[in-house]
DSSP file (Angstrom, degrees, kcal/mol; ACC not computed):
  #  RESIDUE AA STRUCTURE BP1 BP2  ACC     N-H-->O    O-->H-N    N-H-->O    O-->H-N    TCO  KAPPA ALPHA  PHI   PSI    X-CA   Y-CA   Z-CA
    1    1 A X              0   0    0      0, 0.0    18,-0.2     0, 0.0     2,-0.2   0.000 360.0 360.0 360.0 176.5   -3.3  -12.6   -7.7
    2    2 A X  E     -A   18   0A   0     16,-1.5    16,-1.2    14,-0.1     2,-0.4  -0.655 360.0 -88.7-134.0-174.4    0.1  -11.8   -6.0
    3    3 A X  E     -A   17   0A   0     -2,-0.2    66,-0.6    14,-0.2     2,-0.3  -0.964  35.4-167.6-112.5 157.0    1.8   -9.1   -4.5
    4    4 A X  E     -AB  16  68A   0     12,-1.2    12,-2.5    -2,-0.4     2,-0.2  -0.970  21.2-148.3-129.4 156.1    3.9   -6.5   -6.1
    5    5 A X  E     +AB  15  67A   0     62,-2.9    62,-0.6    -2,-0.3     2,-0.4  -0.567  31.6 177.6-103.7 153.4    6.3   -3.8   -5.1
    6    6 A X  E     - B   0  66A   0      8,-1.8     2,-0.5    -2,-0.2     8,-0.3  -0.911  23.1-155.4-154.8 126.0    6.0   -0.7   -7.8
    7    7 A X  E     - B   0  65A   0     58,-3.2    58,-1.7    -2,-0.4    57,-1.6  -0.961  24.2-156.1-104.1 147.1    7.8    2.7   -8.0
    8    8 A X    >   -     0   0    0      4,-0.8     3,-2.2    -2,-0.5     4,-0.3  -0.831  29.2-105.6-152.9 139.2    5.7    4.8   -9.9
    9    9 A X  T 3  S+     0   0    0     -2,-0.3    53,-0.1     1,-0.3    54,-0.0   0.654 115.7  73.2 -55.0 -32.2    6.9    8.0  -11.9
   10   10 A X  T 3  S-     0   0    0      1,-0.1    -1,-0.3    52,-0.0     3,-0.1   0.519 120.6-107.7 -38.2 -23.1    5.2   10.2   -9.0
   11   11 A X  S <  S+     0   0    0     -3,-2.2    -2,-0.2     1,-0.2    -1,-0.1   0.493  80.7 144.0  90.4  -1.4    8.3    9.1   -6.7
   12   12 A X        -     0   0    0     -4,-0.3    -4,-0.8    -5,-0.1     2,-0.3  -0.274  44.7-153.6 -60.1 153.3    5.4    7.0   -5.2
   13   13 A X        -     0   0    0     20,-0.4    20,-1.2    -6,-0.2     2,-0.3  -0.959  19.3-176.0-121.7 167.0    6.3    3.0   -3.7
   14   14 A X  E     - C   0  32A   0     18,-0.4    -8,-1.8    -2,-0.3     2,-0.4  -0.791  17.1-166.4-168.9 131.2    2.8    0.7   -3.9
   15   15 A X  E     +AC   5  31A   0     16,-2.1    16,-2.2    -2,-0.3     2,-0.3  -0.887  33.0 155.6-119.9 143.9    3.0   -2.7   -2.6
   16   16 A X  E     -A    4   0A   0    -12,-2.5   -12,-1.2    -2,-0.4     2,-0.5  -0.971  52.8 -99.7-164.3 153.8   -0.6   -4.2   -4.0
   17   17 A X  E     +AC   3  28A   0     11,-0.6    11,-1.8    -2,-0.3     2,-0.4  -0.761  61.7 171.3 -83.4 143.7   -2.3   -7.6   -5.0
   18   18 A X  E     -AC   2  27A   0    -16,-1.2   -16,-1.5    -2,-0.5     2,-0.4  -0.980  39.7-157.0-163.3 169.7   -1.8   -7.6   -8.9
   19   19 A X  E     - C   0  26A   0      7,-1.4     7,-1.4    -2,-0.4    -2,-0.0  -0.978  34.3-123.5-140.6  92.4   -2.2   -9.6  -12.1
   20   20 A X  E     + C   0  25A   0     -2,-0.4     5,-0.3     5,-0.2     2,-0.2  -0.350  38.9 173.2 -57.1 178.5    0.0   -8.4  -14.9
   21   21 A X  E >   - C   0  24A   0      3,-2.9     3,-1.7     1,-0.0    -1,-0.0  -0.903  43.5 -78.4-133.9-170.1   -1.9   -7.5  -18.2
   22   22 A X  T 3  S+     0   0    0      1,-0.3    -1,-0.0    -2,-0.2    -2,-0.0   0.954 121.1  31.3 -44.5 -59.9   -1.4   -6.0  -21.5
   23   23 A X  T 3  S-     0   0    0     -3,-0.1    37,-2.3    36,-0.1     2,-0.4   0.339 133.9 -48.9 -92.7  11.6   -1.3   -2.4  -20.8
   24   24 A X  E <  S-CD  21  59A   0     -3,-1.7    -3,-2.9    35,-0.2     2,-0.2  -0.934  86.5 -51.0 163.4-130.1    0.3   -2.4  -17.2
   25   25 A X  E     -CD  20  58A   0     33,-0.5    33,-2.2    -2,-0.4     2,-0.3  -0.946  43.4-118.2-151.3 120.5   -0.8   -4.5  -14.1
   26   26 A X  E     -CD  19  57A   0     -7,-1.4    -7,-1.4    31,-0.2    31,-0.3  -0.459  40.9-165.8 -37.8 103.8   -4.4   -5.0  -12.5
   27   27 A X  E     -CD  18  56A   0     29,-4.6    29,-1.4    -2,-0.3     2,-0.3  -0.795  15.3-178.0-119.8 155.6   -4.0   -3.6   -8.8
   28   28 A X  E     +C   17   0A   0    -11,-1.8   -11,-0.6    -2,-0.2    26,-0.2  -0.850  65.2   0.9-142.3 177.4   -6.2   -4.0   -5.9
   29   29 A X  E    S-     0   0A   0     24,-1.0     2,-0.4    -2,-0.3   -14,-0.1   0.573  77.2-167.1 -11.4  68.4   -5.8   -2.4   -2.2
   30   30 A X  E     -     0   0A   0     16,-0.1    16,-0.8   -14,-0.1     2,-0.3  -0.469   9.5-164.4 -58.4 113.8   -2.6   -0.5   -2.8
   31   31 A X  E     -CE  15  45A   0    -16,-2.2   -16,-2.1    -2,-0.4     2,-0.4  -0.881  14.9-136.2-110.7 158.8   -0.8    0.9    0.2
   32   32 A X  E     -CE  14  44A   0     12,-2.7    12,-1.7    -2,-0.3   -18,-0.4  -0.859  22.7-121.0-115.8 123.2    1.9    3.5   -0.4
   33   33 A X        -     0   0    0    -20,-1.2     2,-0.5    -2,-0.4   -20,-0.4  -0.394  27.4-163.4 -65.5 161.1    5.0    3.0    1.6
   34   34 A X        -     0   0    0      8,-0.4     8,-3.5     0, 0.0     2,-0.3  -0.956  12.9-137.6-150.7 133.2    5.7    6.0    4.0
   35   35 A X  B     -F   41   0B   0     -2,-0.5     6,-0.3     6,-0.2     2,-0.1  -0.812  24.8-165.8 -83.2 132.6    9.2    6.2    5.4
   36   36 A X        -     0   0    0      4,-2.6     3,-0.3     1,-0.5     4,-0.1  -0.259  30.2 -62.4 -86.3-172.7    9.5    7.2    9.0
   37   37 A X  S >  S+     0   0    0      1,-0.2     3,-1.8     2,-0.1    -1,-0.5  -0.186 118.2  24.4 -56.1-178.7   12.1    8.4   11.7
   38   38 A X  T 3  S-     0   0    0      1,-0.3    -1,-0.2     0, 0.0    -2,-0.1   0.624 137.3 -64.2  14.0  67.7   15.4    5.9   12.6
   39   39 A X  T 3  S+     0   0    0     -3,-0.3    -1,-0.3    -4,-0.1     2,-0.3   0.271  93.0 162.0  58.6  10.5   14.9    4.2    8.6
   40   40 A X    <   -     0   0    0     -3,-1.8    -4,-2.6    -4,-0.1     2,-0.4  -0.652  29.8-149.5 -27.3 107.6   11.5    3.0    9.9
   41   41 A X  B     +F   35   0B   0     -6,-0.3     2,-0.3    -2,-0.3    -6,-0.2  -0.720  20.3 170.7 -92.4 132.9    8.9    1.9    7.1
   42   42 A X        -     0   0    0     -8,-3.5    -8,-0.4    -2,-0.4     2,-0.4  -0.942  20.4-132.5-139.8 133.7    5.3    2.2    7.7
   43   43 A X        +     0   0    0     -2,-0.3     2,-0.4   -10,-0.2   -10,-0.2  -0.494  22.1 169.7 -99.0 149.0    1.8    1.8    5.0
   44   44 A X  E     -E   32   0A   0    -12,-1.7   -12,-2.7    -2,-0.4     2,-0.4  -0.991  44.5 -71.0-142.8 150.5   -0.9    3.8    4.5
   45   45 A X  E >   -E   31   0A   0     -2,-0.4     3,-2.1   -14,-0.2     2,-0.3  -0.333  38.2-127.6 -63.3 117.1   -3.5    3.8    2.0
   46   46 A X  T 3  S-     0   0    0    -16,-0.8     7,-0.2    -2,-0.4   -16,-0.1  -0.339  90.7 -16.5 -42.5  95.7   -2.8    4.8   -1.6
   47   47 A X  T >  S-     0   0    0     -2,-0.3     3,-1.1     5,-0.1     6,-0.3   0.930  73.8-172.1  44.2  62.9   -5.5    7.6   -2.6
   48   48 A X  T <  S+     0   0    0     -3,-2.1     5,-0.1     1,-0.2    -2,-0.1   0.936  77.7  55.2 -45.0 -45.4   -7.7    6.7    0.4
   49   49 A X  T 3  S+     0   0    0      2,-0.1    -1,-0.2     3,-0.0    -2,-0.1   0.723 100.1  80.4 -54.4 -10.7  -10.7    9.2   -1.2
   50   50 A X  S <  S-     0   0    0     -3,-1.1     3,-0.1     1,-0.1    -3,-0.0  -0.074  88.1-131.4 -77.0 165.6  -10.5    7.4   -4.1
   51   51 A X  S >  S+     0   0    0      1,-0.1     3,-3.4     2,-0.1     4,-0.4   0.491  75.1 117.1-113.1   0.5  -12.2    3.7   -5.1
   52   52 A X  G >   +     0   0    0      1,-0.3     3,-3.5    -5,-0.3     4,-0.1   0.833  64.0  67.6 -15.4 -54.8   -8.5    2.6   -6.4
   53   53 A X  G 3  S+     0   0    0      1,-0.3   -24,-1.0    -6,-0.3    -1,-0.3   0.909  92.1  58.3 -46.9 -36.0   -8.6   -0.2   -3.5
   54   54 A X  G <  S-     0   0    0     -3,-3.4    -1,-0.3   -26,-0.2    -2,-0.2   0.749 127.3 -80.4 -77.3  -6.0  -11.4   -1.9   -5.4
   55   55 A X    <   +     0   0    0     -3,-3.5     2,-0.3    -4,-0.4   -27,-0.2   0.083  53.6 175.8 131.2 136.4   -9.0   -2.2   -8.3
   56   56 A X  E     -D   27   0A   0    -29,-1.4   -29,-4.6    -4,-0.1     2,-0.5  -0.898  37.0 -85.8-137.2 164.0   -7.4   -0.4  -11.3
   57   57 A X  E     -D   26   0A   0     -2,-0.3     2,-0.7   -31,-0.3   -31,-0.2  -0.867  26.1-162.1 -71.3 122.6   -5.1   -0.4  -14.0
   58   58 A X  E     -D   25   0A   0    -33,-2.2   -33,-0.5    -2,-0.5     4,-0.1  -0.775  25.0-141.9 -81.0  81.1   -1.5    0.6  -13.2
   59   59 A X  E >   -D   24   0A   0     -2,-0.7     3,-3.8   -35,-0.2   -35,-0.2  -0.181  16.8-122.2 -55.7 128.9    0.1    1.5  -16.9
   60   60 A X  T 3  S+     0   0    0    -37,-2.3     3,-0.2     1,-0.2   -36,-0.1   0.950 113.0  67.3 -24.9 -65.5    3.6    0.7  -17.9
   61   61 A X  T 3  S+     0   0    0      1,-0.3     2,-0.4   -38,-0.2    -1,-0.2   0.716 104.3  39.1 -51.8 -21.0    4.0    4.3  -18.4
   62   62 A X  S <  S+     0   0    0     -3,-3.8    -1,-0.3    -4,-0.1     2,-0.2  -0.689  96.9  95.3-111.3  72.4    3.6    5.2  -14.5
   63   63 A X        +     0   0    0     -2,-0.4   -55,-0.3    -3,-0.2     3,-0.1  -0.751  43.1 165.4-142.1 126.7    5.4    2.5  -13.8
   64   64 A X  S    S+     0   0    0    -57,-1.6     2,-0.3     1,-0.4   -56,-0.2   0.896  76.6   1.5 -84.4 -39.1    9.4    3.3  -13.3
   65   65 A X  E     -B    7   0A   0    -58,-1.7   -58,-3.2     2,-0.0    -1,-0.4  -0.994  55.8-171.4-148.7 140.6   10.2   -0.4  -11.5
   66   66 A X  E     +B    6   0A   0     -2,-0.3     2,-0.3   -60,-0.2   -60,-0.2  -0.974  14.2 160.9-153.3 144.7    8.5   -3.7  -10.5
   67   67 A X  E     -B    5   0A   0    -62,-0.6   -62,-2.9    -2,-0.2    -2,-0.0  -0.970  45.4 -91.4-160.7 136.8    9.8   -6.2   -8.6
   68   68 A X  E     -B    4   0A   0     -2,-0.3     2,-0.4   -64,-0.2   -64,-0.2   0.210  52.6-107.1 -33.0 167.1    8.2   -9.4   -6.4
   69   69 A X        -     0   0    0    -66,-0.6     5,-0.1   -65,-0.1   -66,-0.1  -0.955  29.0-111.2-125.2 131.2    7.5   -8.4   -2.6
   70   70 A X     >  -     0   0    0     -2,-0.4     4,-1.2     1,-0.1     3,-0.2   0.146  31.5-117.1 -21.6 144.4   10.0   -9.9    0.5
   71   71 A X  H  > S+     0   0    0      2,-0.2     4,-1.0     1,-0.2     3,-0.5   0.872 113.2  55.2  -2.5 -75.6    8.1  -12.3    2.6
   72   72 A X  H  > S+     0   0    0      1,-0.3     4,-2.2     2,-0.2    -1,-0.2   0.650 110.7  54.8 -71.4 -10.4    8.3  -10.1    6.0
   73   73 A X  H  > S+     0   0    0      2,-0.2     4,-1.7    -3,-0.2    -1,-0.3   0.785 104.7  45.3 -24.8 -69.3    6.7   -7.5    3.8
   74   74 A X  H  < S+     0   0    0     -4,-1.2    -2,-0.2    -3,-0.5    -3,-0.1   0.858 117.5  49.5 -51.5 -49.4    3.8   -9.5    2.6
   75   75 A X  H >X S+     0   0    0     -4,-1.0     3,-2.2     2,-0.2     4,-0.8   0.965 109.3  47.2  -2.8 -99.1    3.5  -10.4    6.2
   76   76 A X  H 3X S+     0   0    0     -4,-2.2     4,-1.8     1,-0.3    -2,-0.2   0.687 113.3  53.7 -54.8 -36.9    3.7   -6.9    7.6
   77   77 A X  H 3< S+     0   0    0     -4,-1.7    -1,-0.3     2,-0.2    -2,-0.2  -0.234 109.4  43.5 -67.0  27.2    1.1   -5.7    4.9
   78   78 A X  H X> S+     0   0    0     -3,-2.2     4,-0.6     4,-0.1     3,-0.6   0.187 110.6  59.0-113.1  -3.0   -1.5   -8.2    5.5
   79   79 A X  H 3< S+     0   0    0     -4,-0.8     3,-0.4     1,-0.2     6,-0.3   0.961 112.8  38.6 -47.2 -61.2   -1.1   -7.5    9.1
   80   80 A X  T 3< S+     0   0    0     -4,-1.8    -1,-0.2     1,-0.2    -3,-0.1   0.041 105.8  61.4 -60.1   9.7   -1.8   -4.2    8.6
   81   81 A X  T <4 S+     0   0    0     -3,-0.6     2,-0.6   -50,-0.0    -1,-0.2   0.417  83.1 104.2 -98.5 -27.7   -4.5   -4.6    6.2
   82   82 A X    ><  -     0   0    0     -4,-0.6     3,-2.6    -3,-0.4     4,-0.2  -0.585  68.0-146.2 -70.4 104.5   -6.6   -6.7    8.9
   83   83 A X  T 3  S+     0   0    0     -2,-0.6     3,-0.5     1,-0.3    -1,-0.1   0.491  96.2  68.9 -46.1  -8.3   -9.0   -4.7   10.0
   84   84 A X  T 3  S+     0   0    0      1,-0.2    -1,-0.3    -5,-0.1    -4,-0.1   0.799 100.5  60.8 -68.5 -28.4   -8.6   -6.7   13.8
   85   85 A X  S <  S+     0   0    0     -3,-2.6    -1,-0.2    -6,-0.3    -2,-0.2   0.651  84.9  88.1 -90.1 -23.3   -5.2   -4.8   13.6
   86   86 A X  S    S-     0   0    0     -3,-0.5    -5,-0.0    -4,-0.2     2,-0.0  -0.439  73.7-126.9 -83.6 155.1   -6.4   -1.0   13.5
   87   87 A X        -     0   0    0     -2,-0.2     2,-0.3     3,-0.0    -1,-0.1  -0.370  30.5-135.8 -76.7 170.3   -7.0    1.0   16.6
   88   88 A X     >  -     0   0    0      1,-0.1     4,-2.9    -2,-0.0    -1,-0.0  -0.774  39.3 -83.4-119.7 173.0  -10.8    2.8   16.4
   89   89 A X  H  > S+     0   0    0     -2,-0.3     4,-1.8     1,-0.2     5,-0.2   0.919 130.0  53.6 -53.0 -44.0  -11.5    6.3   17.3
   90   90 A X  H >> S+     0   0    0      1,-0.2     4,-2.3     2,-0.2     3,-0.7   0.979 107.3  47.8 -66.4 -37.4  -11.7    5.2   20.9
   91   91 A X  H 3> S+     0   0    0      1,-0.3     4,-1.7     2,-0.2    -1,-0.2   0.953 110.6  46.4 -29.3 -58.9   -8.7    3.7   21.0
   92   92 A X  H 3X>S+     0   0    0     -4,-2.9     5,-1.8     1,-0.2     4,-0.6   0.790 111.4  54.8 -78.4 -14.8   -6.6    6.5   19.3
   93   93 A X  H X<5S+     0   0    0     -4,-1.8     3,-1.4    -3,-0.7    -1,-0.2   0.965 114.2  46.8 -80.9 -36.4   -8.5    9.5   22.0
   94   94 A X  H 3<5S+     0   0    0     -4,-2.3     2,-0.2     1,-0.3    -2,-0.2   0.878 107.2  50.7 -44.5 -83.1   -7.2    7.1   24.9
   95   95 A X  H 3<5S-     0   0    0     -4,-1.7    -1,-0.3     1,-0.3    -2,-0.2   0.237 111.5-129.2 -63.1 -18.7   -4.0    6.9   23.3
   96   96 A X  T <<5 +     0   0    0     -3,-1.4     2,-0.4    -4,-0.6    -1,-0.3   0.828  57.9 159.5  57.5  47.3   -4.1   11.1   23.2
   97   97 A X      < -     0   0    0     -5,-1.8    -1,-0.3    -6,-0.2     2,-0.2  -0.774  41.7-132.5 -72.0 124.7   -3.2   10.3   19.5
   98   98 A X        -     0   0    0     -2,-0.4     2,-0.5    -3,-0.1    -3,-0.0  -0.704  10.4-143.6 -63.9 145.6   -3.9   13.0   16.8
   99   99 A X              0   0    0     -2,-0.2    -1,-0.0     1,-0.1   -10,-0.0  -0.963 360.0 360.0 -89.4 127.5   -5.6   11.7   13.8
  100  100 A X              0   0    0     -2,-0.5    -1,-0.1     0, 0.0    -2,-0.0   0.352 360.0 360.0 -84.6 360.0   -4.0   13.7   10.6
């Protein structure tokens, strides 16, 4: 598989490993892009309550655009997909972080 960027009729963006097929594109551990302050990019997971990560069909029809993904992109999304990389609950009470 590869990665791909998708905007999705929802106004969603999805970076994911994917496979086209017939009826769309094969997706697995989809993160959502989320724009921050000062033009800042950040991911979070794409219908965490959901089993999406283990893989779905994206249809053409929700799909507005699809387009390879950038390098530092690929990069910064498997950084952030490595669990080595996330803080844990202790972490984030030190940090006097909220969890949302």
């Amino acid at each position: 598989m590869e990665f791909g960027y998708f905007k999705i009729v929802t106004g969603e963006e999805l970076i994911a490993l994917c496979k086209k097929t017939e009826d769309g594109w094969y997706i697995e551990d989809p993160a959502v892009l989320v724009h921050l302050k000062d033009y800042k990019l950040g991911l979070a997971n794409w219908l965490p309550y959901t089993k999406v990560h283990q893989g779905r069909i994206l249809p053409k029809t929700a799909v507005v655009f699809a387009t390879d993904v950038a390098d530092d992109m690929i990069e910064y999304y498997t950084k952030w997909r490595d669990p080595e990389n996330h803080l844990d609950e202790s972490e984030v009470k030190k940090s006097n972080t909220t969890l949302a």
